[in-house]
PQR file with spaces between the fields and no chain letter, atoms N, CA, C, O and H, PARSE charges and radii, in Angstrom:
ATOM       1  N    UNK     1     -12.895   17.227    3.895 -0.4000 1.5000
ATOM       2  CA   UNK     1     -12.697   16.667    2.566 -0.0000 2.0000
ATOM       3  C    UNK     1     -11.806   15.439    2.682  0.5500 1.7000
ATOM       4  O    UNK     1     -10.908   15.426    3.525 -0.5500 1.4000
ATOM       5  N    UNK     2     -12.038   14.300    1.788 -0.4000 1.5000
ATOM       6  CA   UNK     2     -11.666   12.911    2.042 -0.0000 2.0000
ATOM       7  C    UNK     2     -10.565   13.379    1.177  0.5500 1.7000
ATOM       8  O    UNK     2     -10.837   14.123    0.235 -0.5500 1.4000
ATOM       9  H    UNK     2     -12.767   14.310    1.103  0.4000 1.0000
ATOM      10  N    UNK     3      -9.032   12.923    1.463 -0.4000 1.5000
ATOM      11  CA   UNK     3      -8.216   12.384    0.108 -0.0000 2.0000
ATOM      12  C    UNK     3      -8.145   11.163   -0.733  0.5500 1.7000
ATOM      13  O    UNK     3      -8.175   10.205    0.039 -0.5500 1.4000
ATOM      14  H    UNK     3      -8.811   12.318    2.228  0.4000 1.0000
ATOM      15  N    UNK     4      -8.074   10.809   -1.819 -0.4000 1.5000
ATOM      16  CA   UNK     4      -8.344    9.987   -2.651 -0.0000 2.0000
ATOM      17  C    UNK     4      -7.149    8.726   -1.919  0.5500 1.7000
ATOM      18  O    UNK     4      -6.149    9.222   -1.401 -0.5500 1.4000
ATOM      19  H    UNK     4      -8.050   11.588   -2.446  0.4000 1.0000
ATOM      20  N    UNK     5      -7.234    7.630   -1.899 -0.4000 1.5000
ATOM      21  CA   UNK     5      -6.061    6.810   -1.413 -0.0000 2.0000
ATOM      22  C    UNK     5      -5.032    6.955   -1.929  0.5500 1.7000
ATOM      23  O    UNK     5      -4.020    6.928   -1.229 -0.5500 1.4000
ATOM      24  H    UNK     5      -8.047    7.227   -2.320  0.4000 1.0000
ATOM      25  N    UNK     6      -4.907    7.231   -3.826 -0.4000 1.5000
ATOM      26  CA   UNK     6      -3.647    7.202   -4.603 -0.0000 2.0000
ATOM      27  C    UNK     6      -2.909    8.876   -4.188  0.5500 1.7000
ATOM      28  O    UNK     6      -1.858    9.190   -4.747 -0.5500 1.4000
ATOM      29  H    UNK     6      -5.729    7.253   -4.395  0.4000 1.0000
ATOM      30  N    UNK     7      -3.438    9.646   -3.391 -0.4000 1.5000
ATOM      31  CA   UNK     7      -2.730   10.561   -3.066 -0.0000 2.0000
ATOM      32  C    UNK     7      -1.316   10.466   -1.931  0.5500 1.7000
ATOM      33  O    UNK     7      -0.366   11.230   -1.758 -0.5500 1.4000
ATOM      34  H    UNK     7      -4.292    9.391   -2.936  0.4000 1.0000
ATOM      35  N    UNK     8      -1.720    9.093   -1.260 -0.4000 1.5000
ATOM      36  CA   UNK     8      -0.994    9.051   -0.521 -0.0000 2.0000
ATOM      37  C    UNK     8       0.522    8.403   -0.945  0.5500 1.7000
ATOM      38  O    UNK     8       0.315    7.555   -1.814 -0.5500 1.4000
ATOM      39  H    UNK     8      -2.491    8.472   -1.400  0.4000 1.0000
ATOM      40  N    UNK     9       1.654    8.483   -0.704 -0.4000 1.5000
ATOM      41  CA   UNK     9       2.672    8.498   -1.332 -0.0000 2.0000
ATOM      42  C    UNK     9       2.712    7.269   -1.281  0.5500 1.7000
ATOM      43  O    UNK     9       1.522    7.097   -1.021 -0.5500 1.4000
ATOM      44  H    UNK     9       1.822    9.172    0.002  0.4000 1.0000
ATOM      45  N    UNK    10       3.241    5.996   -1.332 -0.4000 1.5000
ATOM      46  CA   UNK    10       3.956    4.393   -1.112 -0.0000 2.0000
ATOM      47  C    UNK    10       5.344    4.626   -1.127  0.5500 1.7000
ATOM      48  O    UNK    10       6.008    5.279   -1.932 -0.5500 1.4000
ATOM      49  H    UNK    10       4.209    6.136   -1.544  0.4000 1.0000
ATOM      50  N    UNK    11       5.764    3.868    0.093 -0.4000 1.5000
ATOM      51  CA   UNK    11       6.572    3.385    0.106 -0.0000 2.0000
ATOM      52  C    UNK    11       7.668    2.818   -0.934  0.5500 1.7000
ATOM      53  O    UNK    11       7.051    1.827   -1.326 -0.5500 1.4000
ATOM      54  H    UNK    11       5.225    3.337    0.747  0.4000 1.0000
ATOM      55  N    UNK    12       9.022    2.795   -1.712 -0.4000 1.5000
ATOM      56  CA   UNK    12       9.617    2.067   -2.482 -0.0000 2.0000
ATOM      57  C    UNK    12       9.503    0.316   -2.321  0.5500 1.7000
ATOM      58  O    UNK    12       9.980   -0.470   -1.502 -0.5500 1.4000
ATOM      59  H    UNK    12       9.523    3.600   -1.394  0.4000 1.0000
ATOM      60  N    UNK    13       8.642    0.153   -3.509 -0.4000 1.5000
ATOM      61  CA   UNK    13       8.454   -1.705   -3.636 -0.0000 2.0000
ATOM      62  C    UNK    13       9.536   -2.419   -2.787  0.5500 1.7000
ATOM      63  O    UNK    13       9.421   -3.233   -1.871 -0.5500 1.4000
ATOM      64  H    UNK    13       8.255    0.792   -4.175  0.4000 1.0000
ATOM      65  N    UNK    14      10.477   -1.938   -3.293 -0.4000 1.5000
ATOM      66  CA   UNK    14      11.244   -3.026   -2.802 -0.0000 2.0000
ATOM      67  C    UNK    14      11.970   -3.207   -1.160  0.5500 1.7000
ATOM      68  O    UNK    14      12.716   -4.028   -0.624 -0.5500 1.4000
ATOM      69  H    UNK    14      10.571   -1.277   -4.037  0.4000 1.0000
ATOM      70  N    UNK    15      11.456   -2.271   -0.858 -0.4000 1.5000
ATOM      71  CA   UNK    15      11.273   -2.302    0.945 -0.0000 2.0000
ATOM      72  C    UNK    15      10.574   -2.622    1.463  0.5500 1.7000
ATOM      73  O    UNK    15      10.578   -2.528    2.691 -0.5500 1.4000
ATOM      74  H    UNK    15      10.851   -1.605   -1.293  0.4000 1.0000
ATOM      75  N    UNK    16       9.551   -3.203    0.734 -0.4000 1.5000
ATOM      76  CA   UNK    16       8.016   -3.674    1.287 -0.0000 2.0000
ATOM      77  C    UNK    16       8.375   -5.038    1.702  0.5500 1.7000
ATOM      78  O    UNK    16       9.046   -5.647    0.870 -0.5500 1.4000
ATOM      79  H    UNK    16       9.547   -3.280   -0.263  0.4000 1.0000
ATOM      80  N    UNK    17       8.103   -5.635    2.738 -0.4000 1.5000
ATOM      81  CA   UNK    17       7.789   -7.680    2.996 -0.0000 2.0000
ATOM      82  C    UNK    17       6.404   -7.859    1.620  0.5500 1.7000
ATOM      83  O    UNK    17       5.710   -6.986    1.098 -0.5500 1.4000
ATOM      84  H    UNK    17       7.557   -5.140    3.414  0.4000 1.0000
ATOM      85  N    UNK    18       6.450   -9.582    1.367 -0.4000 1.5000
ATOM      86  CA   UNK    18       5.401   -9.594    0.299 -0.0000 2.0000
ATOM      87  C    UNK    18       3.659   -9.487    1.022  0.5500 1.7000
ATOM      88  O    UNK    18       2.567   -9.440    0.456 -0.5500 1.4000
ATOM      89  H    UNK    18       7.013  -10.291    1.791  0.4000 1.0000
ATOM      90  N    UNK    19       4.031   -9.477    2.467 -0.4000 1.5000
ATOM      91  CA   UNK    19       2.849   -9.055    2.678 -0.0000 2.0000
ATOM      92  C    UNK    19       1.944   -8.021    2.745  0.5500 1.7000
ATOM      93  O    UNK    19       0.714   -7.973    2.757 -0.5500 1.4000
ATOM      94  H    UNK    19       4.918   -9.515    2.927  0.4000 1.0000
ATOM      95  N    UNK    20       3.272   -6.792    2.807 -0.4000 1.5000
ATOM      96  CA   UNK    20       2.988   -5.638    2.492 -0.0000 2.0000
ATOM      97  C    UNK    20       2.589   -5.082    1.374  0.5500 1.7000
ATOM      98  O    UNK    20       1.720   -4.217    1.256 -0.5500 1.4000
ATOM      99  H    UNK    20       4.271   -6.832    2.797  0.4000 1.0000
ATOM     100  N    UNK    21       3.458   -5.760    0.239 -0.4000 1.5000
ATOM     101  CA   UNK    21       3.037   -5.579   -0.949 -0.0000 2.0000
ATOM     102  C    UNK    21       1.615   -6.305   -1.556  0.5500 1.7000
ATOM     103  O    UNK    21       1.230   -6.004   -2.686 -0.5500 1.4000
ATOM     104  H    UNK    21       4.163   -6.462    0.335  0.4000 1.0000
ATOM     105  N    UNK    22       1.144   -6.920   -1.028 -0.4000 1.5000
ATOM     106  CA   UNK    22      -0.163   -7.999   -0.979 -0.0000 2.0000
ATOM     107  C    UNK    22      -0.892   -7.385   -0.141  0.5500 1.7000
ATOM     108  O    UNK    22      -1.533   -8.243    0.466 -0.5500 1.4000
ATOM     109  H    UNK    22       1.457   -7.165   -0.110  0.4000 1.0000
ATOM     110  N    UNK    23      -1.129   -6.424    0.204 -0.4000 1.5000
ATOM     111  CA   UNK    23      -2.330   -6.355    1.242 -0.0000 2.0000
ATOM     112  C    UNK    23      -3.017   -7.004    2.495  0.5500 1.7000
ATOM     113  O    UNK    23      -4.186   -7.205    2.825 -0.5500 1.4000
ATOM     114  H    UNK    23      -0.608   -5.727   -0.290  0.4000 1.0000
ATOM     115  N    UNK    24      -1.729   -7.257    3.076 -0.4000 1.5000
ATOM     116  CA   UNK    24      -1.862   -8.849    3.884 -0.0000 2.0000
ATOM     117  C    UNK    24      -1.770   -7.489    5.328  0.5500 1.7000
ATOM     118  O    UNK    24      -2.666   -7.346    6.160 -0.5500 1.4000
ATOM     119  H    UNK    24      -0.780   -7.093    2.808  0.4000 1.0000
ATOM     120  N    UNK    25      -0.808   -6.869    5.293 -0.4000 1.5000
ATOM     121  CA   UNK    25      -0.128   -6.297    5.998 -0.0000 2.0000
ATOM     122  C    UNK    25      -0.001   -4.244    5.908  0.5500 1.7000
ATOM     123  O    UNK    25       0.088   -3.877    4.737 -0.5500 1.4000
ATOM     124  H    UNK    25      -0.080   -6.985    4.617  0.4000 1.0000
ATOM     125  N    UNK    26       0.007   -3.408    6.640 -0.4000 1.5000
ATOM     126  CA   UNK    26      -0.505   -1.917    6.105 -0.0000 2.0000
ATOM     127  C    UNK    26       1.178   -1.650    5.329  0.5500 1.7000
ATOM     128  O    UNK    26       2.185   -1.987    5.952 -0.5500 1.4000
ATOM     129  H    UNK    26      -0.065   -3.706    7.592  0.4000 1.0000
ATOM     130  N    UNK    27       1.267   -1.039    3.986 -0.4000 1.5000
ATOM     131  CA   UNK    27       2.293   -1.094    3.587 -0.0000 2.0000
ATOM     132  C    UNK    27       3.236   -0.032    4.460  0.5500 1.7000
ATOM     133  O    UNK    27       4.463    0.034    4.387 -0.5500 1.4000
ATOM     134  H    UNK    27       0.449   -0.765    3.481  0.4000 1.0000
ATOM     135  N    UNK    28       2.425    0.732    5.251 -0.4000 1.5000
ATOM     136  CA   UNK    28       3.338    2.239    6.164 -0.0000 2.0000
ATOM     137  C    UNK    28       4.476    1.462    7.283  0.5500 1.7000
ATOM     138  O    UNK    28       5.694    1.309    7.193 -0.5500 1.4000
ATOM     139  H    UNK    28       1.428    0.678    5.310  0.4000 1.0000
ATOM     140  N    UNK    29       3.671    1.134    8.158 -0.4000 1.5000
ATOM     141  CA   UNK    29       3.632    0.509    9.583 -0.0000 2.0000
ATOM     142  C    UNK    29       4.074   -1.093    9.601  0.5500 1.7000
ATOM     143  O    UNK    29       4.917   -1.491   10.405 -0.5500 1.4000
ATOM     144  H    UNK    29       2.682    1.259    8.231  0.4000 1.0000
ATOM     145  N    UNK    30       3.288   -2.172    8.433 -0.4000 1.5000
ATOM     146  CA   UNK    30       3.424   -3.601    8.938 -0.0000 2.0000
ATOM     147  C    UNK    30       2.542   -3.987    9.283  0.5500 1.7000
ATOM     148  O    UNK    30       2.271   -5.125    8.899 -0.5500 1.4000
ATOM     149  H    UNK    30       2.604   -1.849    7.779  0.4000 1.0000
ATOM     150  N    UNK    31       1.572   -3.287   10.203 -0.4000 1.5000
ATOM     151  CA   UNK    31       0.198   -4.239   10.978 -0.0000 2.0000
ATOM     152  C    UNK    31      -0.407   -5.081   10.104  0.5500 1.7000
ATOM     153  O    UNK    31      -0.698   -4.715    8.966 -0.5500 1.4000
ATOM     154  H    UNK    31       1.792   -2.363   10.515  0.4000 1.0000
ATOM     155  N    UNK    32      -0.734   -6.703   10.718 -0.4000 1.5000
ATOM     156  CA   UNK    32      -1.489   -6.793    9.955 -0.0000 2.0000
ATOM     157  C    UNK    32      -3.405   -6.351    9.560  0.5500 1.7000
ATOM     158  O    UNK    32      -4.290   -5.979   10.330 -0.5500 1.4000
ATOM     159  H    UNK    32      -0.497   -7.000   11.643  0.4000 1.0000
ATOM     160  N    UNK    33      -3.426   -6.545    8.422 -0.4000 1.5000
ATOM     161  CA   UNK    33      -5.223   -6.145    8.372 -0.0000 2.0000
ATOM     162  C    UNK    33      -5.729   -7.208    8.356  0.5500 1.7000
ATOM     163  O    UNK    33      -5.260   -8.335    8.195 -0.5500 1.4000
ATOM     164  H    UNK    33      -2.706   -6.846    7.797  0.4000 1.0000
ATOM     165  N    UNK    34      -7.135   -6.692    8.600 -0.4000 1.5000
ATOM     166  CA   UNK    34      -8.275   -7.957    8.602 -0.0000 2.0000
ATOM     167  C    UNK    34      -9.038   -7.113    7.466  0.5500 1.7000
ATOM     168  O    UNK    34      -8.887   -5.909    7.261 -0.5500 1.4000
ATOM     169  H    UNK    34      -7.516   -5.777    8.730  0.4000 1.0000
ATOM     170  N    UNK    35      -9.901   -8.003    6.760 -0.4000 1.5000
ATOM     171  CA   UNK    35     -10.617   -7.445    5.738 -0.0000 2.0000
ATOM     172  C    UNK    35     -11.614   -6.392    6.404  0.5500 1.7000
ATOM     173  O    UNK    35     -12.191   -6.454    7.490 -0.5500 1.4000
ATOM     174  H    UNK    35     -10.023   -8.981    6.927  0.4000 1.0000
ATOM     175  N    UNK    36     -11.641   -5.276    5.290 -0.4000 1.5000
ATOM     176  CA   UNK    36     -12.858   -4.130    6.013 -0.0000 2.0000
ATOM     177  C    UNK    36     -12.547   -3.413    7.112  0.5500 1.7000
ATOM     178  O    UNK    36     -13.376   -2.695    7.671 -0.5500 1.4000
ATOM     179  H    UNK    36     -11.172   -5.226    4.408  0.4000 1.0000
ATOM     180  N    UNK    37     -10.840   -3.605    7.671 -0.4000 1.5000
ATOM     181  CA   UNK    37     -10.091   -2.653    8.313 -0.0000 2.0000
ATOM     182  C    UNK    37      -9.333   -1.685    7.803  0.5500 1.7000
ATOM     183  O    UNK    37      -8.804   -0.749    8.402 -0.5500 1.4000
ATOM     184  H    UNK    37     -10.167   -4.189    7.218  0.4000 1.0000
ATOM     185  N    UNK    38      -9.292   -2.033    6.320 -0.4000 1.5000
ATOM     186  CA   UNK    38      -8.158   -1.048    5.632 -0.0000 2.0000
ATOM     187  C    UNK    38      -8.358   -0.181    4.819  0.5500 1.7000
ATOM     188  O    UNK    38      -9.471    0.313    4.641 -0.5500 1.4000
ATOM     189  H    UNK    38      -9.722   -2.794    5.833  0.4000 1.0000
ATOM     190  N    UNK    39      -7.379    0.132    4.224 -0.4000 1.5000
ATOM     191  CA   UNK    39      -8.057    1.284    3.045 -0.0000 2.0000
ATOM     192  C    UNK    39      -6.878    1.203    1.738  0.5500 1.7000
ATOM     193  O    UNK    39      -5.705    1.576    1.758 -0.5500 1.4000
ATOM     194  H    UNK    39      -6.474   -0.270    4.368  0.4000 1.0000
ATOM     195  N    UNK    40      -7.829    0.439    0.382 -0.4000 1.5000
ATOM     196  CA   UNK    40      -6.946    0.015   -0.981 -0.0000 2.0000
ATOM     197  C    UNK    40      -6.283    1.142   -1.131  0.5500 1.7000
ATOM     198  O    UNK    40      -6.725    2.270   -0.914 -0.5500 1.4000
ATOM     199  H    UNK    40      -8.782    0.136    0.365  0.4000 1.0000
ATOM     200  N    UNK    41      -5.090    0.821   -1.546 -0.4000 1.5000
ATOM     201  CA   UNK    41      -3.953    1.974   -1.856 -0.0000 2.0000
ATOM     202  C    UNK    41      -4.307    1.548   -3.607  0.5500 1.7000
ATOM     203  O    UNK    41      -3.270    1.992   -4.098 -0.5500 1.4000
ATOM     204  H    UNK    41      -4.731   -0.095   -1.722  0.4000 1.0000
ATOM     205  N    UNK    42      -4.770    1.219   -4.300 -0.4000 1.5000
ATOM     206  CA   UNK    42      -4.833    0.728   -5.483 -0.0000 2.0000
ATOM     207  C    UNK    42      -4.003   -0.333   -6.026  0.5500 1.7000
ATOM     208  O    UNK    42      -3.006   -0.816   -5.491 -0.5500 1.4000
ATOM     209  H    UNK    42      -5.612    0.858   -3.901  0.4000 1.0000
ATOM     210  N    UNK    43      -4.577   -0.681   -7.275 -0.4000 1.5000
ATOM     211  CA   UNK    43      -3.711   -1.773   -7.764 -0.0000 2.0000
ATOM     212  C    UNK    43      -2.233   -1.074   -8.843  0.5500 1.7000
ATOM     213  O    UNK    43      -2.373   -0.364   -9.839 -0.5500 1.4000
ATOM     214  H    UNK    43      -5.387   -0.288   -7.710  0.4000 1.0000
ATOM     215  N    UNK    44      -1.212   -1.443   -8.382 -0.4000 1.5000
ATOM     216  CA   UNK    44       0.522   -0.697   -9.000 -0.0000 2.0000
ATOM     217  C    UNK    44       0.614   -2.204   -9.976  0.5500 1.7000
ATOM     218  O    UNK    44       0.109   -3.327   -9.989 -0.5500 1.4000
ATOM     219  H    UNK    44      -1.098   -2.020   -7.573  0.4000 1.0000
ATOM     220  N    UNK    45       1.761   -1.260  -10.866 -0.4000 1.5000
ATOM     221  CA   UNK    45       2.747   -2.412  -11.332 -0.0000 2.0000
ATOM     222  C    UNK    45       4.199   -1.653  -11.329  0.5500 1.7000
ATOM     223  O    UNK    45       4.651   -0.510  -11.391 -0.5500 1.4000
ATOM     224  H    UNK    45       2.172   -0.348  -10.855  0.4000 1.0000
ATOM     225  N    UNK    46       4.684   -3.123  -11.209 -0.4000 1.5000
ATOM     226  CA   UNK    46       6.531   -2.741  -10.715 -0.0000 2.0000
ATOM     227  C    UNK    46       7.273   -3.364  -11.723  0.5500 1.7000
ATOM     228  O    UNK    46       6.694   -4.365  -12.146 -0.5500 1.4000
ATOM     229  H    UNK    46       4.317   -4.052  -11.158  0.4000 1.0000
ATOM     230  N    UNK    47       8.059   -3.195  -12.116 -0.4000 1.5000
ATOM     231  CA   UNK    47       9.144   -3.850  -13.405 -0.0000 2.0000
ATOM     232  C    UNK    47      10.381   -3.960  -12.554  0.5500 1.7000
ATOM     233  O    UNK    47      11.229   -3.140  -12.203 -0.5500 1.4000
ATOM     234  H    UNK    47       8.529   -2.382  -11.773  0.4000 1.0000
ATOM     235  N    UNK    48      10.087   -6.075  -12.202 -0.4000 1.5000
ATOM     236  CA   UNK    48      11.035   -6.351  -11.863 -0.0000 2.0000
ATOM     237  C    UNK    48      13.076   -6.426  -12.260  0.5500 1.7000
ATOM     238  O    UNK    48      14.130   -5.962  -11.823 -0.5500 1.4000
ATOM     239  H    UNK    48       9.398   -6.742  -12.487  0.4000 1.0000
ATOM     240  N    UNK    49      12.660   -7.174  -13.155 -0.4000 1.5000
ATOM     241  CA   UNK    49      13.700   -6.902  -14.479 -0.0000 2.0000
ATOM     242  C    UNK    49      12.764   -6.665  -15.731  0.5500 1.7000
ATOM     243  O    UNK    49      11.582   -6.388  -15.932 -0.5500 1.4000
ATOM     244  H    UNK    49      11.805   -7.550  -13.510  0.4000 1.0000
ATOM     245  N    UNK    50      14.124   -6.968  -16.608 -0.4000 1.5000
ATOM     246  CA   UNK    50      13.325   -6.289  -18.118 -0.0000 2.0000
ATOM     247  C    UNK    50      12.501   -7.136  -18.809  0.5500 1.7000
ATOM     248  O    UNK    50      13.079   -8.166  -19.157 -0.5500 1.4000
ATOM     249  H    UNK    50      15.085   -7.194  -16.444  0.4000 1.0000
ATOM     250  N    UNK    51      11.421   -7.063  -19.109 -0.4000 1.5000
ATOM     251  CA   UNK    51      10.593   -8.305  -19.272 -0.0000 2.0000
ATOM     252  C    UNK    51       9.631   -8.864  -18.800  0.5500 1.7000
ATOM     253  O    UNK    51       8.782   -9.601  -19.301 -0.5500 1.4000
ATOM     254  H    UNK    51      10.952   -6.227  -18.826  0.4000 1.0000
ATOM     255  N    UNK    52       9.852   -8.339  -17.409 -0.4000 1.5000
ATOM     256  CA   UNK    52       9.066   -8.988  -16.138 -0.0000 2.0000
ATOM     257  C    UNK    52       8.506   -7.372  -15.590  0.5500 1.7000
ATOM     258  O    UNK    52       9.097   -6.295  -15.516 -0.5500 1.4000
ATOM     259  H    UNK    52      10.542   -7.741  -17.002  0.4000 1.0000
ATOM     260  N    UNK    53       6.878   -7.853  -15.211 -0.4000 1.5000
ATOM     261  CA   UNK    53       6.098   -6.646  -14.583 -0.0000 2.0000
ATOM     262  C    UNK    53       5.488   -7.972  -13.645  0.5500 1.7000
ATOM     263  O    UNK    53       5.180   -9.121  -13.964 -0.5500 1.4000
ATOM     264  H    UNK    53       6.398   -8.729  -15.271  0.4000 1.0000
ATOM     265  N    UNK    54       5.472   -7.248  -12.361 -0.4000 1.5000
ATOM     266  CA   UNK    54       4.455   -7.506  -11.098 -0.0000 2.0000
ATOM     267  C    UNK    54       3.735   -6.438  -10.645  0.5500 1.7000
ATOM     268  O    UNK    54       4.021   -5.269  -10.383 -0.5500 1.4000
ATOM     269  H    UNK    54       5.723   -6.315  -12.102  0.4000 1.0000
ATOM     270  N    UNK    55       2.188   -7.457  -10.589 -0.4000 1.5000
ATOM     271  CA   UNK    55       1.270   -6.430   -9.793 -0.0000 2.0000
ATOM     272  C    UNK    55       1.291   -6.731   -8.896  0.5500 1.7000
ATOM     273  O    UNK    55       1.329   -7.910   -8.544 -0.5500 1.4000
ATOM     274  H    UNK    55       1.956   -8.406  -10.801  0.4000 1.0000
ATOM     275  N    UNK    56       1.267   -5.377   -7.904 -0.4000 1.5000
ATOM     276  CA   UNK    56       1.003   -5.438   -6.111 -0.0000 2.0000
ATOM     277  C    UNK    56      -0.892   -4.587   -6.187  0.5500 1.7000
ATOM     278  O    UNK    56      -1.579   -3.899   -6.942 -0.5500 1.4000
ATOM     279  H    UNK    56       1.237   -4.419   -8.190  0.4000 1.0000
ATOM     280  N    UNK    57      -0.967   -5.368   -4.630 -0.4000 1.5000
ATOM     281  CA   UNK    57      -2.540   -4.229   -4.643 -0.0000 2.0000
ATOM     282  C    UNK    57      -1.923   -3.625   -2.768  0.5500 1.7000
ATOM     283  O    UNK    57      -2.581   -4.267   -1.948 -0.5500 1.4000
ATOM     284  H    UNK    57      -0.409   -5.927   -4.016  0.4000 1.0000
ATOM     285  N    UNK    58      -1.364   -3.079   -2.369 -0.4000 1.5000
ATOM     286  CA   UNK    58      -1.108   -2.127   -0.961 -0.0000 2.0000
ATOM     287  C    UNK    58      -2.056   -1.933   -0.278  0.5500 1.7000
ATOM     288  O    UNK    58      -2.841   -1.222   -0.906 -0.5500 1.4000
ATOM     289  H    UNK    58      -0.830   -2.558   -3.034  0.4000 1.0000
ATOM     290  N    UNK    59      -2.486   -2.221    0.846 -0.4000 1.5000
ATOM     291  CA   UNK    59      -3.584   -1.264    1.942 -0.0000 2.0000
ATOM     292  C    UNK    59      -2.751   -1.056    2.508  0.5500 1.7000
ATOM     293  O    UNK    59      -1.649   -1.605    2.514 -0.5500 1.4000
ATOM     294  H    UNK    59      -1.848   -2.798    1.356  0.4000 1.0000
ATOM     295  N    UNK    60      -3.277    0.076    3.285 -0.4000 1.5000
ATOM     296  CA   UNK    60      -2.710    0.718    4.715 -0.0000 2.0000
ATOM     297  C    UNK    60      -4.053    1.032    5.360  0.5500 1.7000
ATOM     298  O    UNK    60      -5.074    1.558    4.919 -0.5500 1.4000
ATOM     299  H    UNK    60      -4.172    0.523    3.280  0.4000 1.0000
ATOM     300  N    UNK    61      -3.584    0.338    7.025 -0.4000 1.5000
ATOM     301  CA   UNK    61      -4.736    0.968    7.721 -0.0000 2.0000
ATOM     302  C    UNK    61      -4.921    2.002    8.175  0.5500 1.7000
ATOM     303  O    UNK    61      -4.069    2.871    7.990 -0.5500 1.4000
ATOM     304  H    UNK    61      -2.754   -0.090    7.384  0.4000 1.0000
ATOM     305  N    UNK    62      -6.231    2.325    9.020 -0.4000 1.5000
ATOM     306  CA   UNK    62      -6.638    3.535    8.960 -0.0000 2.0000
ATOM     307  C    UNK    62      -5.716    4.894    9.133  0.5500 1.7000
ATOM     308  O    UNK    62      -5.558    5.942    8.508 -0.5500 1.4000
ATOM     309  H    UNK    62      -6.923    1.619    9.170  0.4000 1.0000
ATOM     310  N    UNK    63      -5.118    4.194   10.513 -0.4000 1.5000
ATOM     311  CA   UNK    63      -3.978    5.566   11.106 -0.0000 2.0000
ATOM     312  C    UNK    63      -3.483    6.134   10.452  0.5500 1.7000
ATOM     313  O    UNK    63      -3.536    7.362   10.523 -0.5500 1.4000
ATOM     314  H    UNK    63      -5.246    3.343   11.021  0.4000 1.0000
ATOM     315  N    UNK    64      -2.407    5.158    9.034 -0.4000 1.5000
ATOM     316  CA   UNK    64      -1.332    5.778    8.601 -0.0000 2.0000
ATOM     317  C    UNK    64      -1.907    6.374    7.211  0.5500 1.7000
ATOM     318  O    UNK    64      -1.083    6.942    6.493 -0.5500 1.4000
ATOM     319  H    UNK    64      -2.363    4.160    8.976  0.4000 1.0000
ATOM     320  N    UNK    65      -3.060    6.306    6.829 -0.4000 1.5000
ATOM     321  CA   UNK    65      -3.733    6.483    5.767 -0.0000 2.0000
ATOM     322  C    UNK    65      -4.270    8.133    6.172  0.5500 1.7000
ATOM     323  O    UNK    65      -4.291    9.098    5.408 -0.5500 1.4000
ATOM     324  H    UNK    65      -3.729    5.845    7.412  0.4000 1.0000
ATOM     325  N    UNK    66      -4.617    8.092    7.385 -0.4000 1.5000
ATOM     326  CA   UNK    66      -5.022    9.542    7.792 -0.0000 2.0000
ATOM     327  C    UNK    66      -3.700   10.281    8.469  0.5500 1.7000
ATOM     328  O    UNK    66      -3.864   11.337    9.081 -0.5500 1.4000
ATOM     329  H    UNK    66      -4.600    7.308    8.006  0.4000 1.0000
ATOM     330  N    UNK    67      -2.731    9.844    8.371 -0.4000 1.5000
ATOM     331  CA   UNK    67      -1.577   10.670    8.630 -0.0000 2.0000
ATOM     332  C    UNK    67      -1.111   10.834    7.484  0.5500 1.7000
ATOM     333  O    UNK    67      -0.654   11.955    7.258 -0.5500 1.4000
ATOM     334  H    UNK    67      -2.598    8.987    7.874  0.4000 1.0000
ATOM     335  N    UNK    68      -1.073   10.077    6.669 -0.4000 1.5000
ATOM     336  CA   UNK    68      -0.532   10.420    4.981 -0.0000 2.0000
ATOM     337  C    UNK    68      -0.910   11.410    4.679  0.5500 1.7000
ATOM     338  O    UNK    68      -0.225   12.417    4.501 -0.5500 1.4000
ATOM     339  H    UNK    68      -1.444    9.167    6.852  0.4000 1.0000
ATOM     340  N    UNK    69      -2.726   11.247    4.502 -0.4000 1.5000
ATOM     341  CA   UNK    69      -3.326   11.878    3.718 -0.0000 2.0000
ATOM     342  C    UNK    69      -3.243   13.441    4.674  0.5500 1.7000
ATOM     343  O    UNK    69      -3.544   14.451    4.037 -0.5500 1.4000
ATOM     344  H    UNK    69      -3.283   10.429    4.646  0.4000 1.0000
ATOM     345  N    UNK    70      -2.972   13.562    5.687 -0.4000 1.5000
ATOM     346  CA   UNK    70      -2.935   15.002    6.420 -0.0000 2.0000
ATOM     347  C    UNK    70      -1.640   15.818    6.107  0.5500 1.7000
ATOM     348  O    UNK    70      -1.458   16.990    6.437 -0.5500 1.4000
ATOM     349  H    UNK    70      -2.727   12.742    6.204  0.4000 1.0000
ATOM     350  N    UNK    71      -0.721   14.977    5.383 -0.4000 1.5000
ATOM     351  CA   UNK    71       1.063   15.496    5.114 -0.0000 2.0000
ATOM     352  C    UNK    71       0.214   16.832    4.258  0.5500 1.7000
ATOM     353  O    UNK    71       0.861   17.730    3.719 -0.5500 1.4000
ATOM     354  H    UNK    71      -0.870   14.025    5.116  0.4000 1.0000
């Protein structure tokens, strides 16, 4: 049985690099991805200050996505 991606926990935003938080990079580990290596953690929003919301979209690649999802 597959787990859904949003099962897997994230990391606290604000420990993330912006590449991590961008999908540039796996938000677990750091590696970077190449497209069609990863797996969408979905699209979040974060409330920077009061007033202010940012969206992140997270991948993580495969490894840490199947170690998550095995916790």
């Amino acid at each position: 049985m597959t787990v859904p991606a949003a099962a897997v926990p994230l990391p606290a935003y604000e420990t993330l690099t912006s590449l991590q938080r961008y999908g540039l990079d796996c938000a677990f580990c750091g590696t970077g991805l190449r497209p069609g290596a990863a797996v969408s953690l979905g699209w979040h929003r974060h409330q920077a200050a009061p007033g202010t919301r940012v969206v992140w979209a997270p991948r993580a690649c495969r490894d840490c996505h199947t170690a998550g999802s095995s916790r």
